[in-house]
C-alpha positions as CSV (number, residue, x, y, z in Angstrom):
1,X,-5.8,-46.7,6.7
2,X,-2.6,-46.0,4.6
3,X,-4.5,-44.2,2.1
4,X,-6.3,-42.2,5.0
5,X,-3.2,-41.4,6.4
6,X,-1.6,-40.6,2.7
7,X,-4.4,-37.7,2.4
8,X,-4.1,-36.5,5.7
9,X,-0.2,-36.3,5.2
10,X,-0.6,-34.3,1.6
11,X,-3.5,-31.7,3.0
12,X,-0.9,-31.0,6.1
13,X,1.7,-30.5,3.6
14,X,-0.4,-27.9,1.4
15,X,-1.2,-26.0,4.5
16,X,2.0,-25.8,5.8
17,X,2.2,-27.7,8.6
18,X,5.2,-30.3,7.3
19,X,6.8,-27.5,5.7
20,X,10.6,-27.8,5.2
21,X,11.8,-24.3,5.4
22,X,14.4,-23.0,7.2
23,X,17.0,-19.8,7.0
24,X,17.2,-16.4,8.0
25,X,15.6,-13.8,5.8
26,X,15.2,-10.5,5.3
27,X,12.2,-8.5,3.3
28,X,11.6,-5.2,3.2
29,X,10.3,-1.9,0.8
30,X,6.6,-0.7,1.0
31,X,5.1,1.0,4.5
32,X,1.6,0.6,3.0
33,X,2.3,-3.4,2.3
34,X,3.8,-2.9,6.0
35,X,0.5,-3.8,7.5
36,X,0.0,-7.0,5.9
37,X,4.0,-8.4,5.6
38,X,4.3,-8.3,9.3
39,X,1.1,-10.5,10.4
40,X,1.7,-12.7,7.4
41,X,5.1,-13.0,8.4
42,X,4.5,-14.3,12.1
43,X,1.9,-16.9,10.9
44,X,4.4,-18.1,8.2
45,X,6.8,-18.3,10.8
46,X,4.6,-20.1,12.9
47,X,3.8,-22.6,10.4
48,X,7.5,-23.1,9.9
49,X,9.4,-22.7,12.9
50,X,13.2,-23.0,11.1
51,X,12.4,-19.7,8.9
52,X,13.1,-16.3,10.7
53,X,11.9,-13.3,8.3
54,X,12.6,-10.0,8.9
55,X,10.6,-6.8,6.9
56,X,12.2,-3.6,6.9
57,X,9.6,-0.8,5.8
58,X,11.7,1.7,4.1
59,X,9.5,2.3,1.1
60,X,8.6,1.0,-2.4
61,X,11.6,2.3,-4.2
62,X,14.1,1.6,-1.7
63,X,12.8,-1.7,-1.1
64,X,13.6,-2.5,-5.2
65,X,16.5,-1.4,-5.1
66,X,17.5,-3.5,-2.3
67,X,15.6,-6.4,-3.4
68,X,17.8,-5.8,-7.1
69,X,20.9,-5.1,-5.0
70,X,20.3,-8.6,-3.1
71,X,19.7,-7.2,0.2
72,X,16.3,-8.6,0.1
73,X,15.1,-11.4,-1.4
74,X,11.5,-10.0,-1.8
75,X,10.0,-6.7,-1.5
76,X,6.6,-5.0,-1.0
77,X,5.4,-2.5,-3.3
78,X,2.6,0.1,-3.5
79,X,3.8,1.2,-7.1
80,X,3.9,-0.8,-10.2
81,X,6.7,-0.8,-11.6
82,X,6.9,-1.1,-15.6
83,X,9.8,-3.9,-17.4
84,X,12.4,-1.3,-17.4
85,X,12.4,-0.4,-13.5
86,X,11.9,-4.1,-12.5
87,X,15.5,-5.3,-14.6
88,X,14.0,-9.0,-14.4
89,X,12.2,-8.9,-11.6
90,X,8.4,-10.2,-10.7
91,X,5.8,-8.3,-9.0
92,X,3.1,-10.7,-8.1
93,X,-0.5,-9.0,-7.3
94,X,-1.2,-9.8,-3.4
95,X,-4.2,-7.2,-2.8
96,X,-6.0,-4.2,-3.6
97,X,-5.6,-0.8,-2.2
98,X,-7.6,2.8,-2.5
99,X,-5.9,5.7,-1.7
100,X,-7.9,7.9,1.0
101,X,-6.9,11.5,1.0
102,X,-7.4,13.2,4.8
103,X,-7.7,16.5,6.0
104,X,-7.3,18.2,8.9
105,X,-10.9,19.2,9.5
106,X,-10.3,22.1,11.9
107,X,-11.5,25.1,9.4
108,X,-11.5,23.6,6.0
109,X,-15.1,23.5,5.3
110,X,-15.4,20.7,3.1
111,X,-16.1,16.8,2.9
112,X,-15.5,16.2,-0.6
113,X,-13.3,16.9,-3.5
114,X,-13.0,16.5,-7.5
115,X,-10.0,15.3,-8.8
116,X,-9.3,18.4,-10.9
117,X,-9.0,20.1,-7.7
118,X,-7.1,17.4,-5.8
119,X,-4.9,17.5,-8.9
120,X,-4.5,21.3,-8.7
121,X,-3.9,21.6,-5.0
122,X,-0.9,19.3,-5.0
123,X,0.3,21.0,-8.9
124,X,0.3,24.2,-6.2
125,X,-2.3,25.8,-8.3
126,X,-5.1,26.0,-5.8
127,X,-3.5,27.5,-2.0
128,X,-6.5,28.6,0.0
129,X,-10.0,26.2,1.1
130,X,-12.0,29.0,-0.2
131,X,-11.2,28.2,-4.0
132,X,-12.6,25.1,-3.6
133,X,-15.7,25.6,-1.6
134,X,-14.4,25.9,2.0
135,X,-13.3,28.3,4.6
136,X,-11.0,30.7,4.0
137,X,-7.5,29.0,4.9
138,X,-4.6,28.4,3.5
139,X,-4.1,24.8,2.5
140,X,-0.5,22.9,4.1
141,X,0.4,20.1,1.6
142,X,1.6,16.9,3.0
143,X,3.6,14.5,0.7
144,X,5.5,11.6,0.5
145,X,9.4,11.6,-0.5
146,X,10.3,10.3,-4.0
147,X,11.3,6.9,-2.6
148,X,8.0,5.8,-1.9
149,X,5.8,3.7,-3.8
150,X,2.5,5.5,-2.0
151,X,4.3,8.8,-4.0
152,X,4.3,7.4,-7.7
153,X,1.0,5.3,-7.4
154,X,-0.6,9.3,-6.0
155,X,1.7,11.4,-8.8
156,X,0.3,8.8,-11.4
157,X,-3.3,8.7,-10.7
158,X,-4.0,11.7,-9.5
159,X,-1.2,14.6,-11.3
160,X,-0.4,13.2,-14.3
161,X,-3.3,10.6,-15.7
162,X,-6.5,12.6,-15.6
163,X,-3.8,15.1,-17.8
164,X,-2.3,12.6,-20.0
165,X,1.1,14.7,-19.3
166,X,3.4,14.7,-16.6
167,X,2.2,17.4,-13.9
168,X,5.1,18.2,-11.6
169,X,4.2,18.2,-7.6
170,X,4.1,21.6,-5.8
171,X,7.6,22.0,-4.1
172,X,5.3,24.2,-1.2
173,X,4.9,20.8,0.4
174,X,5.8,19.2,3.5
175,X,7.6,15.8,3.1
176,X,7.0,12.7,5.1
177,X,9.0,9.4,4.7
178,X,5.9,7.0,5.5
179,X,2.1,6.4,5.7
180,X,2.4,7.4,10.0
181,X,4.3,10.3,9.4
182,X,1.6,11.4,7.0
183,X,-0.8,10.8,9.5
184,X,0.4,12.9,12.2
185,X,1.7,15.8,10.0
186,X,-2.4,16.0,9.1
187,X,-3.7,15.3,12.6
188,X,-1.4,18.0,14.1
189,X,-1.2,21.1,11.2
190,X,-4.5,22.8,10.5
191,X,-5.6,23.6,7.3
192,X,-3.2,20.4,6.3
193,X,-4.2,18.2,3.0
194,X,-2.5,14.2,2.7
195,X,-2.6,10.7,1.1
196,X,-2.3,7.5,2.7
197,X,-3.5,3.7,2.4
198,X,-6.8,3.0,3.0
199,X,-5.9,0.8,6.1
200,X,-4.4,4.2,7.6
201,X,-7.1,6.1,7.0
202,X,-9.2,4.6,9.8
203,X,-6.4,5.4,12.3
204,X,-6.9,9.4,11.1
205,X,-10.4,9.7,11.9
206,X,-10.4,8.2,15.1
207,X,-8.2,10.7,16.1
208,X,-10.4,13.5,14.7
209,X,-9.4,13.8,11.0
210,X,-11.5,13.8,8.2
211,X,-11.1,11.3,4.8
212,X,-12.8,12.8,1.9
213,X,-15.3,11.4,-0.7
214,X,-13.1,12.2,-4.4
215,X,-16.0,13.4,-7.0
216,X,-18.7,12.4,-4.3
217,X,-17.3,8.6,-4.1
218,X,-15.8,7.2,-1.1
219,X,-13.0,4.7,-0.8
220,X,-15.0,1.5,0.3
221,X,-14.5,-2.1,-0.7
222,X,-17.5,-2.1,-2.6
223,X,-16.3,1.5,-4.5
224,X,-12.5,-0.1,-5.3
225,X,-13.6,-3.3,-6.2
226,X,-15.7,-2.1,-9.1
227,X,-13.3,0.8,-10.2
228,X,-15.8,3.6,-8.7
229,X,-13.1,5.1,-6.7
230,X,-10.7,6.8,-9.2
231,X,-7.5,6.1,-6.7
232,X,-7.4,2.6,-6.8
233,X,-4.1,0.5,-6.8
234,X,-2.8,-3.2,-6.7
235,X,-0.3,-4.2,-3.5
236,X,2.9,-6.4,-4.7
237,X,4.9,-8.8,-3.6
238,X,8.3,-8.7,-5.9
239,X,11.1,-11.3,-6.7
240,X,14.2,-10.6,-8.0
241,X,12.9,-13.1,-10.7
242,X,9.8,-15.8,-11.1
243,X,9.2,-16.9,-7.6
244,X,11.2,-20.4,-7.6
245,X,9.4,-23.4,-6.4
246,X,10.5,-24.7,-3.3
247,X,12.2,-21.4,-2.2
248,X,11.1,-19.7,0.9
249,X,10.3,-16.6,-1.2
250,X,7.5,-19.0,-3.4
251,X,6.4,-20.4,0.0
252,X,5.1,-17.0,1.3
253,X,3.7,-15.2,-1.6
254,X,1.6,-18.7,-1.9
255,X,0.9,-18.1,1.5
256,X,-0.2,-14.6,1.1
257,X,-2.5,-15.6,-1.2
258,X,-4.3,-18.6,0.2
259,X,-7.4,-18.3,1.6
260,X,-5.5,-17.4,5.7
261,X,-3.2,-15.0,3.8
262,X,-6.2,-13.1,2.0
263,X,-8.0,-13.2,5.9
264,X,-4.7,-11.5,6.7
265,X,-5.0,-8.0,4.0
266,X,-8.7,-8.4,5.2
267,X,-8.0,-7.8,8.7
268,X,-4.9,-5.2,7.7
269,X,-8.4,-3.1,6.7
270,X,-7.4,-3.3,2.6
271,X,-9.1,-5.3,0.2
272,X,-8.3,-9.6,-0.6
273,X,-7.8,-10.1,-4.1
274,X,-11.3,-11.6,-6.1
275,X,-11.5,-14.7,-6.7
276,X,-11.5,-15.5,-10.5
């Protein structure tokens, strides 16, 4: 019976349910991680009733710099940094993302786009629907400001890789400060052209926008998960250094990725990590 008990005691400990934590915390950085932090967060919470977490969703950059700054002790991303940017830090993979680009679909014309032209629209070389196949419209950019992760990830897959150069964004553009904001600026100006995480997308066409197939491929799980869609990304959770074992910070990455945490980015409509 004491062994019984021994294993019952050890597989309640690895799911949580003796867990020691306790403390007030605050997360924050990425609107597209958003989604995922904040159900993850009240199940973690759940699981451990002494731990109160806050996420603040003021974007990927911001969110480093906090997190470096020791305002947070972990942060979402949507970019990936390189060594330089991180100073020590330690982005830890927590799910798979494909950027869907939506249009308003009053007027344009058009269901699909290559990624020379996608590229060209937001360089400011291509203005009108027509030069692309559609009606004849002027095109409204929507972009994201510089401090967000969503930005960088789009600018780097999109402006500057297929070019192997940097490509500056058109400065005809309006600017939004987060994945919503996006949303709404493309739901509300026809003619309007934007990029948001794949979970938003669904929101946009259930209020009448349109997501577009890049080079006649659409962002599905399937299309991400074996690198058909061209913009694909990783989802982070970062540390200011190697998540510390023991420390609340450890706790919910591990957490994140267990088999309930990977339910979680399942049901926040992006993709779980596969399993190796």
């Amino acid at each position: 019976m004491k062994k019984i008990a021994s294993i019952i005691a050890l597989t309640l400990a690895a799911t949580g349910a003796f867990a020691q934590y306790s403390g007030n915390y605050t997360f924050g950085g990425s609107t597209t991680v958003a989604p995922i932090a904040y159900p993850a967060i009240e199940q973690f919470q759940k699981d451990n009733p002494g731990v109160k977490i806050s996420y603040e969703a003021v974007g990927s950059g911001a969110g480093l710099k906090a997190l470096l700054a020791g305002q947070f002790s972990l942060s979402g991303s949507s970019a990936e940094y390189d060594a330089a940017a991180l100073k020590g830090a330690v982005a830890t993979p927590i799910a798979l993302d494909g950027l869907s680009v939506i249009i308003n679909k009053k007027d344009t014309g058009i269901k699909n786009i290559s990624m020379a032209d996608l590229a060209k629209i937001y360089h400011g070389d291509i203005t009108n629907w027509k030069q692309v196949g559609g009606k004849d419209k002027p095109i409204v950019v929507v972009n994201r400001d510089e401090s967000s992760g969503t930005y960088a990830s789009f600018w780097e897959l999109v402006c500057q890789k297929p070019f192997g150069k940097a490509v500056a964004y058109t400065r005809n553009a309006i600017v939004t400060k987060e994945n919503g904001e996006v949303a709404i600026k493309v739901l509300s100006t026809p003619g309007s052209i934007g990029y948001v995480g794949m979970a938003f997308a669904q929101e946009v066409i259930k209020a009448g926008g349109l997501e577009l197939a890049i080079d006649k491929v659409m962002p599905t799980t399937a299309n991400i998960v074996a690198r058909k869609y061209p913009i694909a990304r990783s989802l982070f959770l970062i540390t200011r250094s190697a998540p510390v074992q023991g420390s609340v910070e450890k706790a919910f990455i591990d957490f994140v990725l267990s088999p309930r945490g990977q339910s979680i980015v399942k049901s926040a409509d992006y993709i779980p990590l596969p399993v190796k």
